[in-house]
C-alpha positions as CSV (number, residue, x, y, z in Angstrom):
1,X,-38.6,9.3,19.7
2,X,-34.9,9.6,18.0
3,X,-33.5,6.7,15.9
4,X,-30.0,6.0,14.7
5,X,-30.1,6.4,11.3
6,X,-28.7,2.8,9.7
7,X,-27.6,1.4,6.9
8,X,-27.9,-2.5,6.0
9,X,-24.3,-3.4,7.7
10,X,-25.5,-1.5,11.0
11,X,-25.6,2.4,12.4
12,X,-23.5,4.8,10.3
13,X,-20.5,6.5,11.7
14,X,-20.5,10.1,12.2
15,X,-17.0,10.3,12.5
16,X,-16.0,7.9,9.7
17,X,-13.6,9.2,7.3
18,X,-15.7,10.0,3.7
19,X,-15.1,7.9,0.7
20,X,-13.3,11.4,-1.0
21,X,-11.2,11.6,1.6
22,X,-9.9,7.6,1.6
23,X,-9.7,8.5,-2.4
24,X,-7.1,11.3,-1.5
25,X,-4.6,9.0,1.2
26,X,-5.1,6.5,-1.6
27,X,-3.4,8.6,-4.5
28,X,-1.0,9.5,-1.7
29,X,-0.3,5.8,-1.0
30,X,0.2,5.6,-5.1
31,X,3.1,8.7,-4.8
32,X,4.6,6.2,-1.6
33,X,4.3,3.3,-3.6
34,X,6.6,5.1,-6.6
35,X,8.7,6.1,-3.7
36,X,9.5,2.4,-2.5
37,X,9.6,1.1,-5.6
38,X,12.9,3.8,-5.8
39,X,14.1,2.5,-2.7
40,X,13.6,-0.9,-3.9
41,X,15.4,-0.3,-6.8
42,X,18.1,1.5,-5.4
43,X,18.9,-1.1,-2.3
44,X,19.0,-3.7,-4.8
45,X,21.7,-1.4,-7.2
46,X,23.9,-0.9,-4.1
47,X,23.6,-4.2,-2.7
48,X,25.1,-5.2,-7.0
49,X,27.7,-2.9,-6.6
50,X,28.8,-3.8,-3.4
51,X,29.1,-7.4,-4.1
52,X,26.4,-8.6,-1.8
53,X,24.1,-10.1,-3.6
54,X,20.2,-10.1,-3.2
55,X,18.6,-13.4,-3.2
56,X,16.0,-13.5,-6.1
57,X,13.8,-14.8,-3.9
58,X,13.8,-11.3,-2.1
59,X,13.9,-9.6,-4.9
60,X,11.0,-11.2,-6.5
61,X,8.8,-11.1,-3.4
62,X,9.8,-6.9,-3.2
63,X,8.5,-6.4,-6.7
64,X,5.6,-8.6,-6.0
65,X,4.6,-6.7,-3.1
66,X,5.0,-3.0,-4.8
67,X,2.3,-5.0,-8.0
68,X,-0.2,-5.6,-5.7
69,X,0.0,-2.7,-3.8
70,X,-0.3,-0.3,-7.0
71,X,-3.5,-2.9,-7.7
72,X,-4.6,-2.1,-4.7
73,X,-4.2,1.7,-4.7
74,X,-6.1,1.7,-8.1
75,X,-8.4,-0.7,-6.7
76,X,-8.9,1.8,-3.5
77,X,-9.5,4.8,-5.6
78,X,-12.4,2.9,-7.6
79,X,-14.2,2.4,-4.3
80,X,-12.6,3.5,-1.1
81,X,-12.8,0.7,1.3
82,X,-10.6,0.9,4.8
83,X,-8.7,-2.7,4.4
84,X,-7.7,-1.6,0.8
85,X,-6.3,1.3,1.6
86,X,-4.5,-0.4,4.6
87,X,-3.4,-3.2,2.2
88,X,-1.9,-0.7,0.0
89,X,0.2,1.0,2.7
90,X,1.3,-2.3,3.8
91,X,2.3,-3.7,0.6
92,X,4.4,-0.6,-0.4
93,X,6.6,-0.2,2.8
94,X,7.2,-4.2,3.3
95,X,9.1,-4.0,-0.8
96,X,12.1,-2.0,0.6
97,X,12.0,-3.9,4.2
98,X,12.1,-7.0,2.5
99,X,15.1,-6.1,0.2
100,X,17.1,-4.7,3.2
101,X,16.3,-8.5,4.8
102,X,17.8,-10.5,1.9
């Protein structure tokens, strides 16, 4: 007689990604998040230089978002869960989309 070998949460995943490999797309989601913060930064320059003005509200919520995504990115590479890693992702490509908005 076979069994599924378990854990305490339920059967384990064959196919699951390994807790190395969500370390290594969370260092690359810290190299995207120094590449939005760029972005950020450079939407927000061209936006002063053009006249238009970015509300600070935008602004603030843009830098906000790139904070808790590096937090999270350090966070994932401490222990490599799924929804950090997602969170991370998230939080780095909504700082330049948010700028662009305002």
């Amino acid at each position: 007689m076979t069994t599924t070998p378990t854990d305490s949460t339920g059967p384990i995943d064959p196919y699951a990604p390994s807790p190395r490999s969500r370390r290594v797309i969370a260092g690359f989601g810290l190299l995207l998040l120094a590449a939005c913060f760029v972005a950020t930064v450079v939407v927000v320059l061209i936006g002063a230089i053009e006249g238009e003005d970015v509300s600070a509200g935008y602004f603030t919520t843009a830098f906000w978002s790139l904070g808790l995504g590096a937090l999270a990115g350090v966070a994932a590479l401490i222990a490599p869960r799924k929804g950090l890693v997602i969170a991370e992702y998230s939080l780095a490509v909504m700082a330049p989309v948010v700028v662009l908005i305002g």
